[in-house]
VMD Tcl script that draws the C-alpha trace (Angstrom):
set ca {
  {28.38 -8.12 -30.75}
  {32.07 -7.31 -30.25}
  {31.10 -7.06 -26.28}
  {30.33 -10.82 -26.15}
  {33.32 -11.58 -28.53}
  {36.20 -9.57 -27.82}
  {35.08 -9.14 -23.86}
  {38.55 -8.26 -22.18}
  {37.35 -5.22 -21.26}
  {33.86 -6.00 -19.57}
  {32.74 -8.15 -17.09}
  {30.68 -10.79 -17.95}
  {28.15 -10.59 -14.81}
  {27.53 -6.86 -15.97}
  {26.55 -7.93 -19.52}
  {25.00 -11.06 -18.68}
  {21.76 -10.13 -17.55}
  {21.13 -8.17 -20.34}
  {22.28 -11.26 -23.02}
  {19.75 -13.22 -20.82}
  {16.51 -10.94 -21.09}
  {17.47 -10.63 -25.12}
  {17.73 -14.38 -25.62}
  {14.61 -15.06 -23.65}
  {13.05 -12.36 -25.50}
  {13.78 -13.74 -28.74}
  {12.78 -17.01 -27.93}
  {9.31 -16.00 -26.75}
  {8.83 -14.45 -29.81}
  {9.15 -17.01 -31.50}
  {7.27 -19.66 -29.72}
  {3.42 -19.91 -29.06}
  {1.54 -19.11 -26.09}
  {1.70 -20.43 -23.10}
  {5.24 -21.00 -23.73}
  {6.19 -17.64 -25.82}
  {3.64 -14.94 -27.38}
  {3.84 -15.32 -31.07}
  {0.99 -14.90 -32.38}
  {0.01 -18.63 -34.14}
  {0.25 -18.85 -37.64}
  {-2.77 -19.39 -39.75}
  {-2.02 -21.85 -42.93}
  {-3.75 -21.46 -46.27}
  {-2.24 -24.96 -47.51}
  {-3.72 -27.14 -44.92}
  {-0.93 -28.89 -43.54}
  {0.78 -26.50 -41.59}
  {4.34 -27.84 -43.39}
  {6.18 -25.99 -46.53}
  {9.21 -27.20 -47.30}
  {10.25 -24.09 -48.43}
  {9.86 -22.31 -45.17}
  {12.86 -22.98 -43.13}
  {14.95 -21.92 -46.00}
  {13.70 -18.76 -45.99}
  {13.48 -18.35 -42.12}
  {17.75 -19.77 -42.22}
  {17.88 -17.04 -44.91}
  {15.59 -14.06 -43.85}
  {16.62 -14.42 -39.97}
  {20.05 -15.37 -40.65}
  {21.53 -12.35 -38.83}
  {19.61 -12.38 -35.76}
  {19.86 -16.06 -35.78}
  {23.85 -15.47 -35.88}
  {23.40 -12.74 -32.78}
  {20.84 -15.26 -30.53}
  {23.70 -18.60 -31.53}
  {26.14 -15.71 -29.95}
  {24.13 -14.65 -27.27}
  {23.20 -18.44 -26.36}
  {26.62 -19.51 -26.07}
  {27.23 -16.34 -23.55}
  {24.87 -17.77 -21.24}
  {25.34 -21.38 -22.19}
  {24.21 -22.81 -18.45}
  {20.88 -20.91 -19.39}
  {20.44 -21.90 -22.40}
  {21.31 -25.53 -23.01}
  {18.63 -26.44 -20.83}
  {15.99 -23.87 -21.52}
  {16.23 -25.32 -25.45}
  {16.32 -28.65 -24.06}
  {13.71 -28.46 -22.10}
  {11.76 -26.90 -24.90}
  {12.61 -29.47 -27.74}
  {11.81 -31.80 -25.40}
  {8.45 -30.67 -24.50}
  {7.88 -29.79 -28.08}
  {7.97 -33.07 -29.26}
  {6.31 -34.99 -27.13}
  {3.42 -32.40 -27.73}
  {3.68 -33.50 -31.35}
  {3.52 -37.31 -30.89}
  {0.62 -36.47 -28.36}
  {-1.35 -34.27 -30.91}
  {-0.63 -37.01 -33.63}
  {-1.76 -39.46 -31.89}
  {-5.35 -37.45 -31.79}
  {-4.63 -36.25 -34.98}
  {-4.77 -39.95 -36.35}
  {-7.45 -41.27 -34.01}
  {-9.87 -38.00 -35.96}
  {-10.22 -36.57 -32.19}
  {-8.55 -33.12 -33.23}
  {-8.03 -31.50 -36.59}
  {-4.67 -31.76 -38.62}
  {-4.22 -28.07 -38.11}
  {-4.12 -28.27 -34.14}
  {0.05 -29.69 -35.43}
  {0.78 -26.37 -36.86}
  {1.64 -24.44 -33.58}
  {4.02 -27.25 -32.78}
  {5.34 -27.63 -36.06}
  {6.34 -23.83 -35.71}
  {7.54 -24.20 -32.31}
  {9.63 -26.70 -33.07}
  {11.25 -25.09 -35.91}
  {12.51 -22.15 -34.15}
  {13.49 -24.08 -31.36}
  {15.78 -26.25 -34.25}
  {16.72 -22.99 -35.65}
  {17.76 -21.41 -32.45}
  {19.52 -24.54 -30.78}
  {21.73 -25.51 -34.76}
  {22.72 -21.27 -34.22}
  {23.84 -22.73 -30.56}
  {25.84 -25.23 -31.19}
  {27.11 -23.75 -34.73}
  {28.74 -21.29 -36.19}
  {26.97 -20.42 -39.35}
  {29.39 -19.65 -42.00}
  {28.30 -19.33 -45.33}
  {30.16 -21.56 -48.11}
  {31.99 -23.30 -45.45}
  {31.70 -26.30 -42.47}
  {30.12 -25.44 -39.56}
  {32.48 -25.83 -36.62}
  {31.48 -26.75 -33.12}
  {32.44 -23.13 -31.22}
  {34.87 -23.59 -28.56}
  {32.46 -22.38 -25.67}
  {30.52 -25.43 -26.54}
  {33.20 -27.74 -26.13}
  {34.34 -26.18 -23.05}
  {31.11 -26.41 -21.40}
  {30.50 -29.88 -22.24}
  {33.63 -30.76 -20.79}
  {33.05 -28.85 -17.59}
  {29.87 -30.56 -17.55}
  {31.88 -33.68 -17.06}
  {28.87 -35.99 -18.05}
  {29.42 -39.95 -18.73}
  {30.64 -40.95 -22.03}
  {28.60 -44.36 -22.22}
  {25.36 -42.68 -20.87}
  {26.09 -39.55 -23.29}
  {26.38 -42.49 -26.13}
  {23.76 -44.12 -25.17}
  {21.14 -41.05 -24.91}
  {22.00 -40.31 -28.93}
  {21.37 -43.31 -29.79}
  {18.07 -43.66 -27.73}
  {17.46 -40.30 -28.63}
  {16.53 -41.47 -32.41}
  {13.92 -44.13 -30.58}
  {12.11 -41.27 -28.45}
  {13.25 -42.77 -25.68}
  {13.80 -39.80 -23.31}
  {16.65 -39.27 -21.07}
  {16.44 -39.23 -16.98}
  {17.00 -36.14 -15.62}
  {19.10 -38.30 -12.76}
  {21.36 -39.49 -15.96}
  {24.93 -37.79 -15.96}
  {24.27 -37.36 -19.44}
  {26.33 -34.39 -21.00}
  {23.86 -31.50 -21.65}
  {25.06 -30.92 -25.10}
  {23.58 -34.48 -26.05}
  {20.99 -34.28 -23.72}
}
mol new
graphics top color blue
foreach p $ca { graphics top sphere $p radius 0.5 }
foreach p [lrange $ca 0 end-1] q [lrange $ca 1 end] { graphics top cylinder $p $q radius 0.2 }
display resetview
């Protein structure tokens, strides 16, 4: 980890490739097929939703979590918009498969890929944009900020994405929106 942290002493493009292959490792792993290849998770309970569970995934993966949030912001024009993307997708999956879900054309359990999906993708984007220290507030890292200035998207349509963003309403990808909101 101290490469990516205390880099002084290596280039970036040498170690970047290899940060890139591990994040997009980890995130296939994590993610069902087509997408990723984790294999999907069968559910005893029925409805694919336990409370309980990203606890213990914050808690059991909290040190890989910590290395992919590092490894994220490395590569941050990579990964902003590969978990963007996926979030995106992700959910719009969901309120497709609820729809069916609620008009009895597919089974409840047909939500439980996404639900997973979607977790991870949560999990992996908070570890992104956050540092996760225990016991105190998490702090917006400084590559984060950095980038979204560079980015140099428009306030009002940044503002106006996070708010529309509670609605569903999705965001143009012609919209100088900053990718951090996005």
């Amino acid at each position: 980890m101290d490469i990516l942290t205390e880099n002084e002493h290596v280039p970036k493009e040498m170690v970047q490739p290899i940060v890139t292959d591990i994040f997009n490792a980890y995130l296939k792993a994590h993610i069902s097929p087509p997408e990723g290849f984790r294999v999907p998770v069968t559910d005893n309970a029925g409805d694919g939703f336990d409370d309980e569970e990203e606890d213990s995934d914050t808690n059991q993966f909290r040190d890989q979590l910590q290395a992919v949030g590092i490894f994220a912001r490395f590569i941050l024009p990579h990964s902003i918009p590969i978990l963007t993307n996926l979030l995106t997708f992700k959910c719009q999956a969901l309120q497709k498969q609820i729809e069916l879900v609620a008009s009895q054309r597919a089974p409840q359990d047909t939500l439980n890929c996404i639900y997973e999906d979607l977790h991870w993708g949560i999990l992996m984007a908070g570890h992104l944009l956050a540092y996760d220290a225990t016991g105190e507030t998490n702090l917006l890292p400084t590559e984060v900020n950095e980038f979204s200035l560079i980015a140099n998207g428009d306030p009002d349509l940044s503002a106006k994405a996070f708010t529309n963003s509670f609605e569903m309403i999705p965001v143009s990808d012609s919209d100088n929106v900053d990718p951090i909101v996005r």
